[in-house]
C-alpha positions in Angstrom: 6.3 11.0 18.6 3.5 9.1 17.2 1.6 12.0 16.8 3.9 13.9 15.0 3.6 11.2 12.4 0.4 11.3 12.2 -0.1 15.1 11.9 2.6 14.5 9.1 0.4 12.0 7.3 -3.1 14.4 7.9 -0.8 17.6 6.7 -2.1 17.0 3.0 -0.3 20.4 1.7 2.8 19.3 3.7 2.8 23.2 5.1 3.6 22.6 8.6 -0.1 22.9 9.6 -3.7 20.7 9.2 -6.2 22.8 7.4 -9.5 22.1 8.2 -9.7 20.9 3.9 -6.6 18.7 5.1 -8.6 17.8 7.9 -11.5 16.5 5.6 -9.8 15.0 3.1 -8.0 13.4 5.2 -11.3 11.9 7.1 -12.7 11.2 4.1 -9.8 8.9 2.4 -9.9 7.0 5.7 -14.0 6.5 6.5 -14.8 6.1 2.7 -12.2 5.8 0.6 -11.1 2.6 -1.4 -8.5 0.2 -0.2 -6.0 1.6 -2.7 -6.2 5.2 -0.9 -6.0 3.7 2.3 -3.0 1.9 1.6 -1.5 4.9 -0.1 -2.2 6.9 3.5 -1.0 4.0 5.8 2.2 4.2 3.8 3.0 8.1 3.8 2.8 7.7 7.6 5.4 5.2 7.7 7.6 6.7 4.9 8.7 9.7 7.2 10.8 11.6 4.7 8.6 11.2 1.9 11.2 9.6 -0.5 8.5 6.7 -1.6 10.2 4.2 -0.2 10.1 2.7 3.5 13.4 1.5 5.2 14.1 -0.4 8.4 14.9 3.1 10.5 12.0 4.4 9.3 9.4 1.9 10.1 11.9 0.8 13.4 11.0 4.8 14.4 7.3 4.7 14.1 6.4 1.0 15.8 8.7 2.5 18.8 6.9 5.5 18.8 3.7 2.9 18.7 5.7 1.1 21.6 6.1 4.5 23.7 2.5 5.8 22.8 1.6 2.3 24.4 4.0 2.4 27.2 6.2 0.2 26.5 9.5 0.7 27.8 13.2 0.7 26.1 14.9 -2.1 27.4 17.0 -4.8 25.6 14.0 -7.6 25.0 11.9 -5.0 23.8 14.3 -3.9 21.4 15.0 -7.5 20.1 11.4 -7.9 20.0 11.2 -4.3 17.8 14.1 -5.4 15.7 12.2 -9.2 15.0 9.2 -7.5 14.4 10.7 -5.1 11.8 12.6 -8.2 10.6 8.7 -9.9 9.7 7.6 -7.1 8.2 10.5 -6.5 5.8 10.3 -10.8 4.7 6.5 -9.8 4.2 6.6 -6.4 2.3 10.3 -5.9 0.7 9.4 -8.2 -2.3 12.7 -7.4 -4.3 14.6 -8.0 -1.1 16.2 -4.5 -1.4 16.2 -3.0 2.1 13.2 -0.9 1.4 9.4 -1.1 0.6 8.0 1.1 -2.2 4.6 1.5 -2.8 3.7 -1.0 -5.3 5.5 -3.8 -2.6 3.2 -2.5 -0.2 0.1 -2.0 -2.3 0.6 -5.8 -3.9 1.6 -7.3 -0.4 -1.1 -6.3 1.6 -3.5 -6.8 -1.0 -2.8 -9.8 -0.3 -3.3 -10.1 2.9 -6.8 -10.9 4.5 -6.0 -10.0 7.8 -5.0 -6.5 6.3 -7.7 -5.7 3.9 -10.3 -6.7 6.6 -8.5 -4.4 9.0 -9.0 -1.4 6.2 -12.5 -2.3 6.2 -13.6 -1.6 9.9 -15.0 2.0 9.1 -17.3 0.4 6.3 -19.3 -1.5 8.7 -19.5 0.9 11.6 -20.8 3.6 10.0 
């Protein structure tokens, strides 16, 4: 399932298929590009249906399909562990307290965040 995300998020003409143009843009956004366009692509993987906004069942979908591409299996502590861990996130990124995270709470919040921004900076330093 994780996959299917992420062909999602590399599918730049959202046609059903990776070009190899999608393929390089793509690439490109995620080895060179600024911290604001890899922010903008970590988010249109987690916003599945592309509304602009990011709610609990759709970021709960993609850290199990995380969970699953790990290994991980569904059992009740795992899933209470899943539904804490969506919890944090939402306290961290859903500013307005609104039950979803647009962009510009996502932009602003991990901004904000070291631990994030030097995350989005591992490709600048290995190649």
């Amino acid at each position: 399932m994780y996959a299917h995300y992420v062909f999602k998020a590399f599918d730049v003409n959202c046609n059903g298929a990776i070009s190899f143009r999608d393929l390089l843009v793509t690439l490109s956004t995620l080895l060179r590009g600024s911290i604001y366009e890899r922010l903008r692509w970590t988010f249109k993987l987690y916003d599945i249906n592309g509304d602009g906004c990011i709610s609990r069942g759709e970021l709960s979908e993609v850290v199990m399909a995380i969970h699953d591409l790990m290994g991980r299996k569904h059992h009740a502590e795992e899933e209470r562990k899943t539904r804490e861990q969506i919890d944090r996130v939402f306290r961290k990124l859903d500013l307005n307290q609104d039950g979803v995270i647009t962009i510009e709470e996502f932009m602003e919040s991990c901004l904000k965040d070291e631990m994030i921004t030097r995350s989005l900076q591992v490709f600048d330093t290995v190649l």
